[in-house]
Backbone as numpy.savetxt, mean C-alpha at the origin, in Angstrom:
# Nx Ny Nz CAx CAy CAz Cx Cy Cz
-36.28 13.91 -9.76 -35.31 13.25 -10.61 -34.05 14.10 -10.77
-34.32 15.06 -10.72 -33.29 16.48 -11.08 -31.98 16.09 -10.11
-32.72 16.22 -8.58 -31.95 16.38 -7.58 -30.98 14.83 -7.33
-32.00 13.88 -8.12 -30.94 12.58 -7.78 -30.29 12.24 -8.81
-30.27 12.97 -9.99 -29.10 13.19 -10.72 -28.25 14.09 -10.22
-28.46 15.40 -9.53 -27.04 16.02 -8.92 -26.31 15.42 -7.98
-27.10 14.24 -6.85 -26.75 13.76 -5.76 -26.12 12.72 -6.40
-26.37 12.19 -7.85 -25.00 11.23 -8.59 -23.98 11.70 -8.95
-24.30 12.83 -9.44 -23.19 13.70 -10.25 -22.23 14.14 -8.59
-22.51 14.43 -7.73 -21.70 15.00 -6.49 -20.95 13.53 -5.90
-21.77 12.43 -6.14 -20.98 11.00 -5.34 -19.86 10.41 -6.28
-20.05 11.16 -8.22 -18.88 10.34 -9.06 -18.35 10.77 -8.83
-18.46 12.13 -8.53 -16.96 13.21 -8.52 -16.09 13.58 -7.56
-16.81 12.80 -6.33 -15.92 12.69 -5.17 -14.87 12.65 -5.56
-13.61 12.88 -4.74 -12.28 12.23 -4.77 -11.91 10.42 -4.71
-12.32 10.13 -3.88 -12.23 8.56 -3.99 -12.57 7.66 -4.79
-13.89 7.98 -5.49 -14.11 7.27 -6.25 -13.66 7.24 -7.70
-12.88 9.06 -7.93 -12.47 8.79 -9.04 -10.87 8.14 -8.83
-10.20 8.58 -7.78 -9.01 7.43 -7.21 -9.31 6.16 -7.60
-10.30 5.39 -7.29 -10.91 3.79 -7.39 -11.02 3.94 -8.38
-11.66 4.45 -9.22 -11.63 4.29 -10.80 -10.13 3.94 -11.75
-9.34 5.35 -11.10 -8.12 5.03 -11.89 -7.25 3.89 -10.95
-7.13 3.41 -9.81 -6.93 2.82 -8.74 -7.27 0.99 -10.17
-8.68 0.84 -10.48 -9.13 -0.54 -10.99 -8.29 -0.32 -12.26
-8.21 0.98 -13.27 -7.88 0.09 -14.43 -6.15 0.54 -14.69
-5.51 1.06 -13.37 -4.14 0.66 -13.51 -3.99 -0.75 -13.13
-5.15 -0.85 -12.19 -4.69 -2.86 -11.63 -5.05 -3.54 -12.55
-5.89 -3.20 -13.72 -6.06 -3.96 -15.05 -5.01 -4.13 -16.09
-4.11 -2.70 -15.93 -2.93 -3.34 -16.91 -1.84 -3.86 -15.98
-2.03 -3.58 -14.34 -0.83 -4.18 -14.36 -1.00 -5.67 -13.88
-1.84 -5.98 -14.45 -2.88 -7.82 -13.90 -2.17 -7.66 -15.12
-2.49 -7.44 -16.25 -1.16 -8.05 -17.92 -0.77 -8.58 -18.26
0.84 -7.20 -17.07 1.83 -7.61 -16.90 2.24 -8.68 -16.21
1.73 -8.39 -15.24 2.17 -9.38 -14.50 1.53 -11.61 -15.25
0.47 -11.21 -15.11 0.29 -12.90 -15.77 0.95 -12.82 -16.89
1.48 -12.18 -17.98 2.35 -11.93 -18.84 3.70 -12.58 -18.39
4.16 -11.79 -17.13 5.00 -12.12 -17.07 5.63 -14.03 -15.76
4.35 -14.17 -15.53 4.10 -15.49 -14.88 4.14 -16.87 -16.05
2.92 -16.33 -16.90 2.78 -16.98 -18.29 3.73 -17.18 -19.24
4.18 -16.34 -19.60 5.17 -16.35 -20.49 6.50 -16.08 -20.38
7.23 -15.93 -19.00 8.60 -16.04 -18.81 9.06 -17.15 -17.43
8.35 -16.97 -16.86 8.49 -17.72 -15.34 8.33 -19.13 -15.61
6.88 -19.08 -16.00 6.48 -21.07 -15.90 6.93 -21.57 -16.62
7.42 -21.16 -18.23 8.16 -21.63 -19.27 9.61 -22.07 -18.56
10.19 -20.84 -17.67 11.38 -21.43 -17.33 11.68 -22.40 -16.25
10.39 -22.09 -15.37 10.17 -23.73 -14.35 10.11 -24.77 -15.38
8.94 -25.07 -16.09 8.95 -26.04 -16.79 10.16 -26.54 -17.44
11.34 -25.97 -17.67 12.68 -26.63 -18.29 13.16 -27.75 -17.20
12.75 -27.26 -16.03 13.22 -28.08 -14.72 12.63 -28.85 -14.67
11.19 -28.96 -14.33 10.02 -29.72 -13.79 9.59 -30.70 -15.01
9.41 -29.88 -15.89 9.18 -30.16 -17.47 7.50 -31.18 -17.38
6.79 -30.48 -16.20 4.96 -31.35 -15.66 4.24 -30.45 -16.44
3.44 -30.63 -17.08 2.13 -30.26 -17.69 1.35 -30.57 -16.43
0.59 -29.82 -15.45 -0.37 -30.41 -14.46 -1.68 -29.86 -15.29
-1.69 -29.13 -16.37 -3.32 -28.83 -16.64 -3.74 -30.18 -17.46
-2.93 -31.03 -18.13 -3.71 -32.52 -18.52 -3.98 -33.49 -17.96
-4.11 -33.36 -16.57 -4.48 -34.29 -15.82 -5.59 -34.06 -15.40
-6.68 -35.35 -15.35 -7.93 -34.90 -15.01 -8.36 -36.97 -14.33
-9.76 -36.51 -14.29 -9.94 -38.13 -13.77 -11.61 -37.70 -13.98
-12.01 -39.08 -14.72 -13.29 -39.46 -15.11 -14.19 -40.12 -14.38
-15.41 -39.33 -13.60 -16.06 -40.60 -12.72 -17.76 -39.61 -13.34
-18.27 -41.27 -13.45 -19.74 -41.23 -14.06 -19.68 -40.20 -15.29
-18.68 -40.17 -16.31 -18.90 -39.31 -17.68 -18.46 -37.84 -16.93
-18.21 -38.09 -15.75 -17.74 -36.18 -15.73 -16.22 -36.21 -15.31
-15.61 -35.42 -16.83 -14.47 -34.99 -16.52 -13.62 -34.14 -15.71
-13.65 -34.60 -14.05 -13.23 -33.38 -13.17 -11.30 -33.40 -13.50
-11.06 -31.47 -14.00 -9.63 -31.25 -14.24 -9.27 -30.99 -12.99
-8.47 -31.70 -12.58 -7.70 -31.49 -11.22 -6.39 -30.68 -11.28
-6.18 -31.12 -12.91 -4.65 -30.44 -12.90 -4.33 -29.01 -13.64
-5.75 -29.04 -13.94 -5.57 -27.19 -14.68 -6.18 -26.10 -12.71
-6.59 -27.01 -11.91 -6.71 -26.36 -10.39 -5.56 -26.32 -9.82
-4.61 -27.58 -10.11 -2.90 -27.04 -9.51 -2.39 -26.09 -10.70
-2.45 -25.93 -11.76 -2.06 -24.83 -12.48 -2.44 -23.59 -11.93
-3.38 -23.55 -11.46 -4.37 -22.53 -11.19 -3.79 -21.97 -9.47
-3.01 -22.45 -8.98 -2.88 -22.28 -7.70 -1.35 -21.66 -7.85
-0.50 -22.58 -8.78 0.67 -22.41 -8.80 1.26 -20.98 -9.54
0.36 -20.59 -10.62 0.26 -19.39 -11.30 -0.18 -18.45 -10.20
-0.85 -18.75 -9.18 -1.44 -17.65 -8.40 -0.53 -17.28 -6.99
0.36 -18.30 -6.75 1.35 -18.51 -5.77 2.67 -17.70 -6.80
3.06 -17.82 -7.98 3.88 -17.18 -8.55 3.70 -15.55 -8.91
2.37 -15.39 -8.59 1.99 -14.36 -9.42 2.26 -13.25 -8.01
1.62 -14.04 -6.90 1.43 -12.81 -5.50 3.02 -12.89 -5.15
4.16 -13.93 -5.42 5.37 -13.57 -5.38 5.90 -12.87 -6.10
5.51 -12.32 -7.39 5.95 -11.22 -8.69 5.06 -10.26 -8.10
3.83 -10.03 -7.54 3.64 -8.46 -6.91 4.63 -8.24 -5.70
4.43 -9.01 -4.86 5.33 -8.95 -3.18 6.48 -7.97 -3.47
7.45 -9.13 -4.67 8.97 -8.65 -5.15 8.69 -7.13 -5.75
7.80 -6.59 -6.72 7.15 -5.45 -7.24 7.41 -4.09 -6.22
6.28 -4.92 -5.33 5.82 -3.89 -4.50 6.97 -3.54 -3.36
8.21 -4.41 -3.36 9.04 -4.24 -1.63 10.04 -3.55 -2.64
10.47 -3.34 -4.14 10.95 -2.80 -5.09 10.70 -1.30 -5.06
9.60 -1.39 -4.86 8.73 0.29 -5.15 8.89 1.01 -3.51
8.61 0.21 -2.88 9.05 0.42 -1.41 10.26 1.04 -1.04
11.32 -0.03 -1.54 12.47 0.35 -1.58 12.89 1.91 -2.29
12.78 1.81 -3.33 12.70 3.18 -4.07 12.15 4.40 -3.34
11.14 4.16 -3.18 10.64 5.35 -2.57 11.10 5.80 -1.06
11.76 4.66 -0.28 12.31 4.85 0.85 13.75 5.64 0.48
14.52 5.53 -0.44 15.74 6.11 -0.93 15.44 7.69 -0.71
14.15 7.66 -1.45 13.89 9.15 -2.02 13.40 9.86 -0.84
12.97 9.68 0.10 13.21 9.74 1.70 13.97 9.96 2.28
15.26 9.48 1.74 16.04 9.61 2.86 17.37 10.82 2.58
17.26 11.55 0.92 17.82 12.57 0.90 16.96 14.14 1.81
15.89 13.87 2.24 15.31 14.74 2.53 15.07 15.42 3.78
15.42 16.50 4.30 15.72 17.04 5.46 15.26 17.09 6.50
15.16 16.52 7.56 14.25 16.33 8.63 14.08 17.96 9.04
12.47 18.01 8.89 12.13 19.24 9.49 12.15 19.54 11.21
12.53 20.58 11.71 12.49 21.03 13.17 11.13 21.10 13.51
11.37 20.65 14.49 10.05 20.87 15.39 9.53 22.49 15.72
8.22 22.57 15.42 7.82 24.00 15.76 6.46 23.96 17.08
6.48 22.95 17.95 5.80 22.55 18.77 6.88 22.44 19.80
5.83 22.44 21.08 6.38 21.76 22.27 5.39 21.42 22.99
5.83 21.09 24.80 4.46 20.31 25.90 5.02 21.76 26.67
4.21 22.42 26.94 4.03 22.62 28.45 4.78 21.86 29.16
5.57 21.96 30.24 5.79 20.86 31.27 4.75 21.66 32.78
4.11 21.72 32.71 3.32 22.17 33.35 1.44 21.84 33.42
1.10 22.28 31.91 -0.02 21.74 32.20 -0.33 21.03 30.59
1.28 20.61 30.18 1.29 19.60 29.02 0.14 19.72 27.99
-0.10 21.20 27.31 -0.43 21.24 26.24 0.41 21.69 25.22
0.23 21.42 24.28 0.87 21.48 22.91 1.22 23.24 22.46
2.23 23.62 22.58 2.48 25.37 22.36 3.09 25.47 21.20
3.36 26.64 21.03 4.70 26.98 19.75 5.94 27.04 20.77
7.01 26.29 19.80 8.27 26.38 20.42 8.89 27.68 20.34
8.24 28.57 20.41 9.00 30.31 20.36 8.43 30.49 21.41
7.24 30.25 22.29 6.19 30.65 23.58 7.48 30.59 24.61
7.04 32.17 25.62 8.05 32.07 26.58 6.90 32.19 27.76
5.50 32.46 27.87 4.87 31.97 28.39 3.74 31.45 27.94
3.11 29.68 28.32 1.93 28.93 27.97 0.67 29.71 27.93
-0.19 30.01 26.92 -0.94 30.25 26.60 -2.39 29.93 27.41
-2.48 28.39 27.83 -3.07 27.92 28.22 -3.11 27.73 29.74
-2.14 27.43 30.45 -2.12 27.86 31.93 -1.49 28.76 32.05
-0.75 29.71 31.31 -0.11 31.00 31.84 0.99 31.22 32.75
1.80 29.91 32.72 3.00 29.58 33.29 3.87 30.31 32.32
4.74 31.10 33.06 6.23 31.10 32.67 7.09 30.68 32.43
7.44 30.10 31.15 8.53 29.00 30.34 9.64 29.86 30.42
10.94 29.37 31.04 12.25 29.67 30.82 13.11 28.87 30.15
14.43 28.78 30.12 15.19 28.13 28.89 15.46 26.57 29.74
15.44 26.73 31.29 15.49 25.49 31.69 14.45 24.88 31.83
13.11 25.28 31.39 11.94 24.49 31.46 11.48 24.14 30.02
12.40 24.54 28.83 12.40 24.09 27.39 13.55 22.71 27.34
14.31 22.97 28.24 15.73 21.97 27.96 14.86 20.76 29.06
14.12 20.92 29.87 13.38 19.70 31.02 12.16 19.18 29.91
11.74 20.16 28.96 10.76 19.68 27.78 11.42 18.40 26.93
12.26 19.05 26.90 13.28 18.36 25.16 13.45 17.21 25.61
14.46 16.87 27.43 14.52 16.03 27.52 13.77 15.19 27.73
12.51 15.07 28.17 11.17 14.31 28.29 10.86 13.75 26.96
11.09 14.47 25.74 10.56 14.33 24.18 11.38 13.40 23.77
């Protein structure tokens, strides 16, 4: 029993799963916001247009009331809702691509062999690996290949 309580205690504490943990209950508040903001700013302002109630529509056969129109509610809230993440998420995208792009492209500290095309340090004046002699015109016949 000992040992399959440590072998629990070693699988919560992974990395991933405590990621997934905080991963579910940020998507819990931001599920909220977002139907928050589907619910209570969006459909209110369709409805000025449309001005349809579809959740009171229903139809009665043999005593059972099937709601047909709280299922187009149900679709249309869910079609509004993955368009309020999409817009969210190409937002956050955006942002973070900005913050990218002040940032300095690092130099390469690799190269190929042109010889027996393994991967060296770009300071190697001879390959390590086949023991060829790299000169400055067999770095500039590299570069241009790259």
């Amino acid at each position: 029993m000992k040992k399959f309580l440590e072998e629990f205690k070693a699988f919560a504490m992974k990395g991933n799963v405590m990621d997934m943990a905080v991963g579910v209950i940020i998507g819990g508040a931001f599920q909220a916001i977002v139907t928050s903001l589907v619910g209570d700013i969006i459909s209110p302002l369709l409805g000025i247009f449309g001005s349809v109630d579809f959740s009171t529509w229903s139809v009665t056969i043999n005593g059972s009331e099937i709601k047909y129109g709280s299922f187009i509610t149900a679709v249309i809230n869910f079609i509004f809702m993955a368009l309020v993440i999409f817009l969210f998420v190409k937002f956050i995208n955006r942002v973070k691509s900005l913050e990218h792009k002040d940032e300095p492209k690092a130099e390469p500290t690799t190269k190929t062999c042109p010889y027996c095309r393994s991967e060296i340090s770009i300071k190697a004046t001879r390959c390590p690996h086949c023991t060829s002699m790299l000169d400055t015109s067999d770095m500039k016949m590299d570069e241009a290949k790259a």
